[in-house]
N, C-alpha and C positions, 0 to 999 in steps of 0.2 A: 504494500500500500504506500502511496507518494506521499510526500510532509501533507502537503498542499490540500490531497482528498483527505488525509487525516484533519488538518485541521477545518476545512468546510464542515465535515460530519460531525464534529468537536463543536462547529458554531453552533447547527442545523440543532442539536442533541441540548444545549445548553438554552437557546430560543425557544425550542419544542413545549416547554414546561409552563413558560407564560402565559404561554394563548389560551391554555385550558387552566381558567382559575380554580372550576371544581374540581379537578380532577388530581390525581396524583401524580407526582412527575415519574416519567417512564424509562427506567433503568437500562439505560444503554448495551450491559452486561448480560442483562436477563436471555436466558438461552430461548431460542424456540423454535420448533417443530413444525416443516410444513410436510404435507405428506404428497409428492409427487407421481405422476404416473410416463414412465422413461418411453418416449418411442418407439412402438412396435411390442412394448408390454404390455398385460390385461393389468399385473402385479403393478400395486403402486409402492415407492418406496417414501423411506422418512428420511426426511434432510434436514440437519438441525444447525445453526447458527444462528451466533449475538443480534439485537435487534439492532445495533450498529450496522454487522455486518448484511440485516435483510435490508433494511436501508440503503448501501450501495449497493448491493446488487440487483435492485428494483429499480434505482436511478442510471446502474448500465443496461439495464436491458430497455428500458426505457428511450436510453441515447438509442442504441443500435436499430431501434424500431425506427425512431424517427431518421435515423439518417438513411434506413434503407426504401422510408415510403419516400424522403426528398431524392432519394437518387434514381427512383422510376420515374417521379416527376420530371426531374432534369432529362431523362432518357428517351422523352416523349413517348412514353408509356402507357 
């Protein structure tokens, strides 16, 4: 992980808390469980990481969507 994404996520995680006055703030460390189903499996499996780290990896897969619906656009698609 870069300084850089580390610290965005460290801002992102530290901001997070305020916006929700009633709520409790959301432990970055807290592990979690999502449970996936792998391509050309029936079998779904369980993939567990920090809510940090489902946080960036929702914000890459996120980039890589958008940049591949801009580049059909671009491709006159």
């Amino acid at each position: 992980m870069s300084l850089v994404t580390a610290a965005a996520l460290s801002a992102m995680i530290v901001a997070a808390p305020g916006l929700a006055k009633d709520k409790k703030p959301m432990d970055p460390n807290k592990r979690i469980c999502r449970s996936e189903v792998p391509t050309g499996s029936m079998m779904s499996k369980s993939v567990c990481h920090t809510r940090a780290e489902w946080i960036m990896i929702d914000e890459q897969n996120q980039a890589a969507t958008d940049s591949a619906i801009r580049s059909r656009r671009t491709n006159g698609q």
